[in-house]
TIRO-774084 format. One record per residue: residue in three letters; residue number from 1; x, y, z of N, C-alpha, C, O, CB in turn. Coordinates in steps of 0.02 Angstrom, whole numbers, plus 50000, padded with zeros to 5 digits. Each point is the difference from the previous one (the first is absolute). Glycine has a CB too. Example, Ala and Ser with C-alpha at 12.3 -4.5 7.8 and 13.67 -1.06 7.14 Angstrom:
2
[ALA 1 [50660 49716 50390] [49955 50059 50000] [50045 50060 50000] [50052 49999 50033] [49853 49942 50029]]
[SER 2 [50077 50112 49902] [50042 50059 50003] [49961 50055 50037] [50025 50055 50008] [50034 49913 49884]]
END
This chain:
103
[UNK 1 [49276 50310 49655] [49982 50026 50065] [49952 50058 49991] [50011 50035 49951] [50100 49929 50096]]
[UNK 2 [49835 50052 49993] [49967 50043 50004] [50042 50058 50061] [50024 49979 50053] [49865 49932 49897]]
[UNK 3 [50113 50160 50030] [50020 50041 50031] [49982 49989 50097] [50041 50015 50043] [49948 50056 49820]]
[UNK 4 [49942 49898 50152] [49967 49982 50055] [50065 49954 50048] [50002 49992 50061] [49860 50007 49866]]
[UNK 5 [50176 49982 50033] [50017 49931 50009] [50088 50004 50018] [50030 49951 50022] [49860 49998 49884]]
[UNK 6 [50144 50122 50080] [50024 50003 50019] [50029 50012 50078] [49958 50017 50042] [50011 49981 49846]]
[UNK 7 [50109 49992 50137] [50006 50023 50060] [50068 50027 49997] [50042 49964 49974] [49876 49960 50081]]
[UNK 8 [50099 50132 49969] [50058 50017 50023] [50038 49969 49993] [49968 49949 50013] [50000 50094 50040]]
[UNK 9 [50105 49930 49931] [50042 49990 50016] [50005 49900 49979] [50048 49964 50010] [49945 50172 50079]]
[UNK 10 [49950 49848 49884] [49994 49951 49992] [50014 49988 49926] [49983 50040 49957] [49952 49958 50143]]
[UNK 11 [50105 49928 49883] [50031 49982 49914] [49951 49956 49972] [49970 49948 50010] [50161 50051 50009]]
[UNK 12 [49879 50063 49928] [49955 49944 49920] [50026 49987 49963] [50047 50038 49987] [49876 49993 50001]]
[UNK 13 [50070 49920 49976] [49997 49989 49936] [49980 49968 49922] [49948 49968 49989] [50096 50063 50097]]
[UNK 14 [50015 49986 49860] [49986 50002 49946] [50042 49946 49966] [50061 49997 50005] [49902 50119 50010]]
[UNK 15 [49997 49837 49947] [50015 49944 49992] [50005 49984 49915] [49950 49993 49966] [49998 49986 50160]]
[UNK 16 [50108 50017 49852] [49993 49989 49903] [50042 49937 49991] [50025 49970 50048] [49976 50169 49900]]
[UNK 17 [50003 49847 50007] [50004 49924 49966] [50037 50031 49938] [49984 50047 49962] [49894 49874 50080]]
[UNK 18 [50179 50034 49960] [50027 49990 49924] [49976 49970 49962] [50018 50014 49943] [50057 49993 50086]]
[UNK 19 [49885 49949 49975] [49976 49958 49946] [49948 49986 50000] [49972 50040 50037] [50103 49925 49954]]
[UNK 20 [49886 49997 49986] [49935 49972 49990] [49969 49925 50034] [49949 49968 49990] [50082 50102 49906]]
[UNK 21 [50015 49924 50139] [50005 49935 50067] [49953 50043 50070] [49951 49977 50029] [50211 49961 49935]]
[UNK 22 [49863 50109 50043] [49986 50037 50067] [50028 49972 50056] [49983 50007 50059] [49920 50026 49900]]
[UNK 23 [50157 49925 50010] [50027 49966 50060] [50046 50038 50037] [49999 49989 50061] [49988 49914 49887]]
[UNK 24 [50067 50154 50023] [50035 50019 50046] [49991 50063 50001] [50007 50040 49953] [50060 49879 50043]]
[UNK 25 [49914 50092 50063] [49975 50093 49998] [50044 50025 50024] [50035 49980 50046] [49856 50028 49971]]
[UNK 26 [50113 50055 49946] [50052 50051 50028] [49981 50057 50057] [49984 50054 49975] [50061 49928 49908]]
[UNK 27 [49954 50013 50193] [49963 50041 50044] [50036 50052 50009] [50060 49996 50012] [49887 49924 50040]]
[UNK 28 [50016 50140 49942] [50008 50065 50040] [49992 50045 50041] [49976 50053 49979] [50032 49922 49970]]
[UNK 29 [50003 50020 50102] [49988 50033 50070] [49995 50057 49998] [50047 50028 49973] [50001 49908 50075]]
[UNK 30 [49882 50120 49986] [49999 50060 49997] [49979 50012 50056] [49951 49966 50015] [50041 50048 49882]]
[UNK 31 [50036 50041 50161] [49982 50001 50053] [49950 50062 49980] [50005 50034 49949] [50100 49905 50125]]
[UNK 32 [49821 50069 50007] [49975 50044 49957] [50020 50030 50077] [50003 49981 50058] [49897 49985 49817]]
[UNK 33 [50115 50132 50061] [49989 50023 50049] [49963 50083 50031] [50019 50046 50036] [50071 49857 49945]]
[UNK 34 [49833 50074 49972] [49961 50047 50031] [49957 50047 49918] [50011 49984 49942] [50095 50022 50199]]
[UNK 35 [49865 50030 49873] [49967 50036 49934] [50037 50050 49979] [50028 50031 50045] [49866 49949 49985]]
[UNK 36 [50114 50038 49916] [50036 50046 49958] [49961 50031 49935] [49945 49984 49977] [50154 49949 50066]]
[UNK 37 [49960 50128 49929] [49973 50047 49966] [50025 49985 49932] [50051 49967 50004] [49939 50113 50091]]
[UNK 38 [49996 49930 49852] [50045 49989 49941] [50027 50046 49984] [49963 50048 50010] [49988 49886 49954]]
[UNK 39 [50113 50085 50005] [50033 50050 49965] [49941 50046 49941] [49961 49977 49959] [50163 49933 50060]]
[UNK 40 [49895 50180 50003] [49936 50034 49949] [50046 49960 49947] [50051 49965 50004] [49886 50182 50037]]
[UNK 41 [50011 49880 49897] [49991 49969 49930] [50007 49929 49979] [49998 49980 49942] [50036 50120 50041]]
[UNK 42 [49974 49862 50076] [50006 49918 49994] [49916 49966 49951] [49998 49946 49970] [50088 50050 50185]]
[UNK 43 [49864 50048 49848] [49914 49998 49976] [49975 49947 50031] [49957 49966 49972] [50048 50076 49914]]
[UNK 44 [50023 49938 50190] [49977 49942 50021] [49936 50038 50039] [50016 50052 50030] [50105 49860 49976]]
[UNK 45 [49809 50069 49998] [49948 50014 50026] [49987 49976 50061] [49971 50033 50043] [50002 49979 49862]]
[UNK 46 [50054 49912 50106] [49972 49955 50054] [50026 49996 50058] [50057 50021 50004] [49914 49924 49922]]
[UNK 47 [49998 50025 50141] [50050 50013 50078] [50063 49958 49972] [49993 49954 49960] [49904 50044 50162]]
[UNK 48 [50168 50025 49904] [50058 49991 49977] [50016 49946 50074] [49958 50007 50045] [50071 50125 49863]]
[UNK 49 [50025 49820 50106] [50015 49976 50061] [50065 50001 49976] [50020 50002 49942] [49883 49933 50111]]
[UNK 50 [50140 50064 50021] [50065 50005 49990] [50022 49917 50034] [49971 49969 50044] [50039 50189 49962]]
[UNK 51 [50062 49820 49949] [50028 49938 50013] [50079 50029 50007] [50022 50052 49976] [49882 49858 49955]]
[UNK 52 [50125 50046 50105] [50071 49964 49987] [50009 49961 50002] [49980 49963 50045] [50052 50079 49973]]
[UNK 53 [50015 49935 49920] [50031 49943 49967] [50042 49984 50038] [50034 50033 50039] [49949 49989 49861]]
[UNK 54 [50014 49908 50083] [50056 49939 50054] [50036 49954 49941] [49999 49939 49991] [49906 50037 50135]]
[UNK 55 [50124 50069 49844] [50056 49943 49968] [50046 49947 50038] [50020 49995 50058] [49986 50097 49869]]
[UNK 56 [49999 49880 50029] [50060 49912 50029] [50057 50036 50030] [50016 49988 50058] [49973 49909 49829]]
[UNK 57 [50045 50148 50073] [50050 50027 49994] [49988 50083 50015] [49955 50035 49979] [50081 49862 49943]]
[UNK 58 [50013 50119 50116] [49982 50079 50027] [50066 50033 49932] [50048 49968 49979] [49913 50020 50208]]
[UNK 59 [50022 50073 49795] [50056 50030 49963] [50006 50064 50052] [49955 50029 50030] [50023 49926 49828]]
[UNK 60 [50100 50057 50141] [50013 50066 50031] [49989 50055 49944] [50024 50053 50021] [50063 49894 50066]]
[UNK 61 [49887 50060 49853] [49975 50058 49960] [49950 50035 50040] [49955 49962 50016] [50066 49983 49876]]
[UNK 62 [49970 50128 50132] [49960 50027 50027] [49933 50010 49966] [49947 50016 50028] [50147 50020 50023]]
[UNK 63 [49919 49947 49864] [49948 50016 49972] [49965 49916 49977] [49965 49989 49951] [50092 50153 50012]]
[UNK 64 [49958 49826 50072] [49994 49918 49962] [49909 49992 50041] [49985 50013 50059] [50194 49908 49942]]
[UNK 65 [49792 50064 49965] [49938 49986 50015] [49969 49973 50070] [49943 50015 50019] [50077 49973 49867]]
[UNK 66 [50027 49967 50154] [49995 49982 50058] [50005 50059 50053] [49969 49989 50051] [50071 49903 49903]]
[UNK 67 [49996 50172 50042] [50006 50050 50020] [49957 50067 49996] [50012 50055 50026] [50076 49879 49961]]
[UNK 68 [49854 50044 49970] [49945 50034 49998] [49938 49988 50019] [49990 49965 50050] [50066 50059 49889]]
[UNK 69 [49881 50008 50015] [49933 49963 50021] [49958 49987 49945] [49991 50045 49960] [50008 50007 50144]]
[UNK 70 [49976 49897 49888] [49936 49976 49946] [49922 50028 50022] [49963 49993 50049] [50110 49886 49929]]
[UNK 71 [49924 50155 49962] [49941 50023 50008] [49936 49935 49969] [50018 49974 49947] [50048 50167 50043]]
[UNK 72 [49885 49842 50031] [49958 49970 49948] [49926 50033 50026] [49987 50024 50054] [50092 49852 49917]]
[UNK 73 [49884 50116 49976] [49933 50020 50004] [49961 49967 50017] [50030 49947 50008] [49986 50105 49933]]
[UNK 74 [49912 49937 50076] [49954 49952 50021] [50004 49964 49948] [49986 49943 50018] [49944 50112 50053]]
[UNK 75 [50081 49946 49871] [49975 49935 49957] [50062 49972 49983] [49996 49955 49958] [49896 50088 49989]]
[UNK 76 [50170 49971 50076] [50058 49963 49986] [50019 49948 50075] [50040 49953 50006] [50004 50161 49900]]
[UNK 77 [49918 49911 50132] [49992 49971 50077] [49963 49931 49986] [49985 49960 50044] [50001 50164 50028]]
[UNK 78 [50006 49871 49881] [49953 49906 49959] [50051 49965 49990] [49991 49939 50001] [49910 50091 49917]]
[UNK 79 [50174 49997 50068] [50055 49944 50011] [50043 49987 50038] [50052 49971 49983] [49936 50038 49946]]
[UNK 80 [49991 50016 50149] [50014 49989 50044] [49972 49948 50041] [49939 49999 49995] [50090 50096 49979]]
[UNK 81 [50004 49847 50077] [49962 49965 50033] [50033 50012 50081] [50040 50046 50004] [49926 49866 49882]]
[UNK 82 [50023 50055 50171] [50009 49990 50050] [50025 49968 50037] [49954 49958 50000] [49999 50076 49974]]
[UNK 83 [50095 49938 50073] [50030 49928 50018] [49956 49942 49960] [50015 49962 49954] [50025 50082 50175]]
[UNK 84 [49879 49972 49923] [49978 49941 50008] [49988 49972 49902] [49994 49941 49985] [49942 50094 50171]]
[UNK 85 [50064 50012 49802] [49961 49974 49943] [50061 49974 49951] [49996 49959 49955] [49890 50130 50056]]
[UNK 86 [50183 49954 50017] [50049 49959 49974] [50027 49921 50035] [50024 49954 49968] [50003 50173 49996]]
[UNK 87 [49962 49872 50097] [50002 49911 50018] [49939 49961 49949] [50004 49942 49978] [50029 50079 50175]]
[UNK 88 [49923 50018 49837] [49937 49958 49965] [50018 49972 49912] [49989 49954 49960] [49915 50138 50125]]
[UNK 89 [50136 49982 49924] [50038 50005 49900] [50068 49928 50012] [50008 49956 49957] [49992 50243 50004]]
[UNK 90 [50036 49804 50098] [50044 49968 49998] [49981 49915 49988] [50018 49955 49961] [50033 50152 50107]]
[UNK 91 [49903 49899 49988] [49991 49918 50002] [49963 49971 49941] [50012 49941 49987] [49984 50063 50137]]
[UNK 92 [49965 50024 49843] [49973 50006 49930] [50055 49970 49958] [49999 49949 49967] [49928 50159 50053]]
[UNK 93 [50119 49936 49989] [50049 49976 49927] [50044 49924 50032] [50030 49963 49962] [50004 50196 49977]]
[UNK 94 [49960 49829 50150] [50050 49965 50007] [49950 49926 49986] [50026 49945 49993] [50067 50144 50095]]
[UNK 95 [49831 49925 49908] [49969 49945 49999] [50017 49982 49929] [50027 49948 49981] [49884 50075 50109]]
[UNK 96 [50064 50043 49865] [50012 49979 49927] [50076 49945 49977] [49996 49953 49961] [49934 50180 50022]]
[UNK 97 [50127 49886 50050] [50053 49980 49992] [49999 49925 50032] [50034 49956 49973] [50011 50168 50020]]
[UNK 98 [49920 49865 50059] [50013 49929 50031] [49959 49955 49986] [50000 49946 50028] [50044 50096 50051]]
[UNK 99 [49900 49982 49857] [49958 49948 49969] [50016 50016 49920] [49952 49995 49962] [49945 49997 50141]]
[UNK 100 [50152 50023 49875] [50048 50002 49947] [50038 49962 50015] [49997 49959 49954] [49995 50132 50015]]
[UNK 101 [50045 49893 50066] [50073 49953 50020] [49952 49927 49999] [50022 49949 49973] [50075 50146 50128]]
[UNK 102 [49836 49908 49932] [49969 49969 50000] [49970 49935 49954] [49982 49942 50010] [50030 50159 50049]]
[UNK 103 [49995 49954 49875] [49965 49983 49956] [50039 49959 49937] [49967 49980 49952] [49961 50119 50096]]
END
């Protein structure tokens, strides 16, 4: 995602693979929500954006990651995508899969 490209309140995400198939991705939902600062001495230079995480599973730990905020920088914002580009990622792998069964 380009910083341009964000919106308020709207979910992205981040998509990894166990294996070398790229068949079953593991998605992660990050709501965004808005520009942020980094912690002093963090030596991060670049505009910072702020997220929250949408785990499967909520933990009642106050300190459990879902209960905080993700910081990422403009160039970590490249492994982020958008509804529309994850339906595009999805049907991708479901084509790959139904001309495998195929085959």
């Amino acid at each position: 995602m380009r910083p341009e490209q964000l919106v308020i309140g709207h979910c992205y995400f981040d998509i990894t693979y166990p294996d070398a198939t790229l068949t079953k991705p593991i998605i992660s939902s990050y709501e965004y929500v808005g520009e942020g600062e980094p912690e002093p001495g963090q030596g991060i230079t670049e505009q910072c954006y702020l997220f929250k995480f949408h785990p499967k599973y909520k933990s009642e730990d106050p300190d459990a990651i879902e209960n905080g905020l993700i910081l990422y920088t403009v160039s970590q914002l490249d492994t982020l995508i958008d509804i529309v580009e994850l339906g595009k990622v999805l049907e991708g792998i479901h084509e790959k899969l139904k001309s495998k069964s195929h085959s």
